[in-house]
C-alpha positions, 0 to 999 in steps of 0.5 A: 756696347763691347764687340769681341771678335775672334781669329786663329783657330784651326787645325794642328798635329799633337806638338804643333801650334796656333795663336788666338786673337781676340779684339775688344771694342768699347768706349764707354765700359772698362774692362776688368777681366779679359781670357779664354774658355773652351768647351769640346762636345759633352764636356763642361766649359772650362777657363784656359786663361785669363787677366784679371783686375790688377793685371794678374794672370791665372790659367787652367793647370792643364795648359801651365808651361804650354799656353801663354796670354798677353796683351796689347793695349793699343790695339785693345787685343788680347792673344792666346799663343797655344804650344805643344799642342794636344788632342785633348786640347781639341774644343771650342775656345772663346773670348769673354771681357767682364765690363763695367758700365761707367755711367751705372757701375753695373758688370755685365759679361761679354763672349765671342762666337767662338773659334774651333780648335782641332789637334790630331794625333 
């Protein structure tokens, strides 16, 4: 069973910032992939940023420079510091985790409710 729970949403000028939190709660899957997806109002999901296996990191071109993800392992949180933001960046911003269950070694994907992120002009 993993629970992904989310926080720091909200609103912000063009060129303000927020910070994403996302808390992951599991003890019997390990956790390959941890990120972000956003989605706005009649548009397609989109990744945003990611930890992949090995401990890399990807992230969508349009938030290179302006959006950075880390991590802390001891409070198995993931964060998404969002800078220079704009108005296109207003969406719907989910955590996802893709797990292993370490007694079937089967993958499954996991997302959170989702947290509204609006940037004014």
């Amino acid at each position: 069973q993993v629970r992904l729970v989310e926080s720091g949403g909200g609103l912000a000028q063009a060129g303000g910032s927020l910070r994403l939190s996302c808390a992951a709660s599991t003890t019997v899957f390990s956790i390959n992939t941890m990120g972000w997806y956003r989605q706005a109002p009649g548009k397609r999901r989109e990744l945003v940023a990611t930890f992949t296996s090995g401990s890399t990191t990807n992230y969508a071109d349009s938030v290179k420079g302006r959006f950075t993800i880390s991590r802390d392992n001891a409070k198995n949180t993931v964060y998404l510091q969002m800078n220079s933001l704009k108005p296109d960046d207003t969406a719907a911003y989910y955590c996802y985790a893709h797990v292993t269950d370490l007694t079937t070694r089967l993958t499954y994907q996991y997302w959170g409710q989702g947290t509204q992120v609006t940037v004014s002009s």
